[in-house]
N, C-alpha and C positions, 0 to 999 in steps of 0.2 A: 436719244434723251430718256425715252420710256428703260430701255434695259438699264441706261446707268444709274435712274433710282429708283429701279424695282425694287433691289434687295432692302436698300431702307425704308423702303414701304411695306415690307412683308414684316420686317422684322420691328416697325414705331408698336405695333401696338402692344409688344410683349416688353419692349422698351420703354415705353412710357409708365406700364405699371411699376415696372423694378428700378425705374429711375426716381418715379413717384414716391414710392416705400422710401428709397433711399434718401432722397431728399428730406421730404417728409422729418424721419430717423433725428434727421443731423439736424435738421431745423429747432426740432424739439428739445434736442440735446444741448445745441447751441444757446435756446431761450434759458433752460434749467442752469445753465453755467453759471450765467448773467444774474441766477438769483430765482428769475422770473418762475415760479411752477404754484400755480393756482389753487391746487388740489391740497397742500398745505399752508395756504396760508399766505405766503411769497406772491406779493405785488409788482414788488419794487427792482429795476433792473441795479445793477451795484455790481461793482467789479470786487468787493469785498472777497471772493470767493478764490478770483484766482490769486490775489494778494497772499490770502492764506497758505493755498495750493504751494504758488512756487517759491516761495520763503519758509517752507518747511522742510525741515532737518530730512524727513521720513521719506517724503517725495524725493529728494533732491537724493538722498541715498537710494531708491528703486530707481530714479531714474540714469543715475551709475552704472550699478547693477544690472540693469536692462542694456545700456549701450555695451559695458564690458560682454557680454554674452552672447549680445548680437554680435557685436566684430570678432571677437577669436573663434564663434561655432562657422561667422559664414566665410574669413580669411582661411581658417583650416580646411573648409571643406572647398572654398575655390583650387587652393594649392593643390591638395590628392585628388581633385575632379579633374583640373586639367592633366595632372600627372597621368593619371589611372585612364581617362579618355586617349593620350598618347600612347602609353602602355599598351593597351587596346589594338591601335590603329597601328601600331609597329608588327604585333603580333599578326602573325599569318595561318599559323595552326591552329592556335585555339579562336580565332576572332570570334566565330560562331557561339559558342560556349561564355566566355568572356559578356558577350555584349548581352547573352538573355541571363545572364549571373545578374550583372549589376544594377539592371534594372528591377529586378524584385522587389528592392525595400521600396521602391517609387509605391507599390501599389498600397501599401503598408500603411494604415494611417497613421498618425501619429498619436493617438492615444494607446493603439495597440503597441507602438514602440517605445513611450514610456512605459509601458508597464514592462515589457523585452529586458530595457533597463535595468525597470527596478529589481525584478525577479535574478537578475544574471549579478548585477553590480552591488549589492546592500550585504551589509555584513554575515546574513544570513541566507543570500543569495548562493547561485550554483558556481561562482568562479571561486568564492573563501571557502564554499564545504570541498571542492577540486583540492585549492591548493592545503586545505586541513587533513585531508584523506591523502595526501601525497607526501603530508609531512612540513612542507616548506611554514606551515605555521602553527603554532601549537593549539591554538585558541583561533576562534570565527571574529572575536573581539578585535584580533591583530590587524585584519584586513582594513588598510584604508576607509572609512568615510566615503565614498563619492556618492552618496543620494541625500539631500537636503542638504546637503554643506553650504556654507556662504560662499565657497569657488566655483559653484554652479557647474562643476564636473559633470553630474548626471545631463543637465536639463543640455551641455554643451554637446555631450554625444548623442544626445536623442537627434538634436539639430542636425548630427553629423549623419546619422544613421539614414537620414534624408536628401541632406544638401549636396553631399556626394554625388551620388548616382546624378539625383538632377543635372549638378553642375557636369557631370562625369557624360552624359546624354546628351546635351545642349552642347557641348565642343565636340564631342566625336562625330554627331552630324554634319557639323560646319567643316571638320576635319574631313570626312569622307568624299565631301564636296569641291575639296582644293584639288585643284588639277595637279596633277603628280609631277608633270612636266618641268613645274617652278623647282622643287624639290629633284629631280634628277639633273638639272642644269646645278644647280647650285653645285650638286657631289661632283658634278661633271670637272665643275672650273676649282676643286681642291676644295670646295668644305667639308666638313664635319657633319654628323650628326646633331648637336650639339650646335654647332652655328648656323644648321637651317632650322632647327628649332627656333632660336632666339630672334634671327636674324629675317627669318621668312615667315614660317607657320604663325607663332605668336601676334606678329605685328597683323597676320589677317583675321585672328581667331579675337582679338580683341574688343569687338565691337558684339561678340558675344557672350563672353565671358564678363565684360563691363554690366552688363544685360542682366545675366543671371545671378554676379554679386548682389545686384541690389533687390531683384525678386526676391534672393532667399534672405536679406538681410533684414527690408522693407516687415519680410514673415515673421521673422525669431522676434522681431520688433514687438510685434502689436498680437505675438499667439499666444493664446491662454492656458491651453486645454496643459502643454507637458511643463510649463510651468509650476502651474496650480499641483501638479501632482508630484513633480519631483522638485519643487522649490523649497528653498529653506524658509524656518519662518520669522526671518528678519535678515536680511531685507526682502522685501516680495517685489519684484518684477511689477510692473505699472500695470499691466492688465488684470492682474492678480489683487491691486492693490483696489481700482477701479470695482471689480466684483464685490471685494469686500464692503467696501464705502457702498454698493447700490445693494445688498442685502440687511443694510443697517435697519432695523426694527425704524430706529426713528427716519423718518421721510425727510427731515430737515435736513440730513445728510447727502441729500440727493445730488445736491449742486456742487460740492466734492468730488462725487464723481464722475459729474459731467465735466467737468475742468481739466480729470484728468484725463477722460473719453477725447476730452478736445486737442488736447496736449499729440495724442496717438494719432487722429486723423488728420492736424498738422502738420506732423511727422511724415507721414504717407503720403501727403500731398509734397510736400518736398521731393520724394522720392522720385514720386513720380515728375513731379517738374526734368529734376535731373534725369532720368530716364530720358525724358522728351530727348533734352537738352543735348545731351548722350549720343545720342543715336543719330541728331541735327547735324552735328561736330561732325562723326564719320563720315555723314551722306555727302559733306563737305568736302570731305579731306578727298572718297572717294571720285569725284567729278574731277578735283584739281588734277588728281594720278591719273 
């Protein structure tokens, strides 16, 4: 009994304080929503605020814009992660090489890869002065837009720049781990490459790849930092817009952007419900098999 809750006994007090803060956070945040923040003025609890929040034109276009940018940065980079994690595990020569490539941009923050972006991808960037020095355009002007655009082109490859490898990491271990035997029976009895993919690998790798869409999707969700830096400026991404609303000179503005502070950790708890939920399904499915 002592070893089985030792660890949570080593580990409450360092828990307690960062569940503390955390709690604490969101308590506050939650009060300010409501109207409630004392320090200006604000008595009165009033749903006034999210009324405002979610019937506005502004939000309701960030909040678009944020969903469109989460799902194409993290469906793009599920596809080439599990693609590029098979690629991987097919390869025999280069495996070595391959598996310490891709992981690189993992260590990469993401502000250092906005900026990667901006520097490479902006009309004054090193891919338009390439293709101006080569000829292919006569002028730096000609070069596409992808940084601040309303397609969110930049802020989508910064995601990508990331989500890859991640998602690309997170399958090739689970891949490495599938007993090979399932796969050489399979070629054995007349399949393909191709239909042990679909038919065998995929249907095990699933309950990780489910995993890691919504970690990285949960992220592009609710992250600031390459946003704020490669986003356009209108419509702004709900964290972006959040910041804005919480530097406003006037305080009264405060409960704005708690509302939409609320709206994002809503969202995340969702996620992670499904997560749960997720993983319940498989543990299910696995028992019955």
């Amino acid at each position: 009994m002592l070893k089985k809750f030792k660890p949570y006994v080593m580990l409450a007090p360092v828990m307690f304080i960062i569940l503390g803060i955390f709690t604490m956070g969101l308590a506050l945040g939650f009060f300010q929503s409501l109207g409630y923040f004392p320090a200006v003025g604000l008595k009165e609890f009033t749903l006034r605020y999210y009324k405002e929040v979610l019937t506005d034109i502004g939000f309701l276009d960030s909040l678009k814009f944020t969903l469109y940018t989460s799902f194409v940065s993290s469906t793009l980079a599920l596809i080439i992660g599990v693609l590029l994690a098979y690629s991987i595990f097919q390869s025999k020569s280069r495996k070595g090489v391959l598996y310490t490539i891709y992981k690189l941009p993992v260590i990469v923050p993401h502000s250092i890869a906005a900026l990667l972006v901006f520097n490479v991808l902006t009309q004054s960037g090193i891919l338009a002065r390439v293709l101006f020095y080569l000829g292919i355009i006569s002028e730096q002007t000609q070069f596409p837009s992808l940084i601040f655009d309303q397609n969110g082109i930049g802020i989508i490859i910064s995601y990508l720049w990331k989500g890859i490898p991640f998602i690309a990491m997170t399958v090739y271990t689970v891949l490495s781990n599938i007993n090979d035997k399932l796969t050489d029976a399979a070629l054995n009895l007349g399949a393909n490459r191709r239909q042990v993919f679909w038919k065998i690998l995929l249907p095990l790798l699933m309950p990780s790849i489910l995993s890691s869409y919504i970690i990285i999707f949960a992220f592009s969700f609710g992250a600031f930092e390459i946003p704020y830096l490669l986003g356009p400026t209108s419509p702004k991404l709900l964290p972006v817009k959040a910041y804005i609303e919480y530097i406003n000179p006037d305080l009264s503005h405060r409960p704005y952007s708690m509302v939409i502070n609320m709206v994002l950790a809503s969202y995340s708890l969702i996620l992670v419900w499904f997560y749960s939920k997720t993983f319940k399904l498989f543990s299910k499915f696995d028992e019955i098999s």
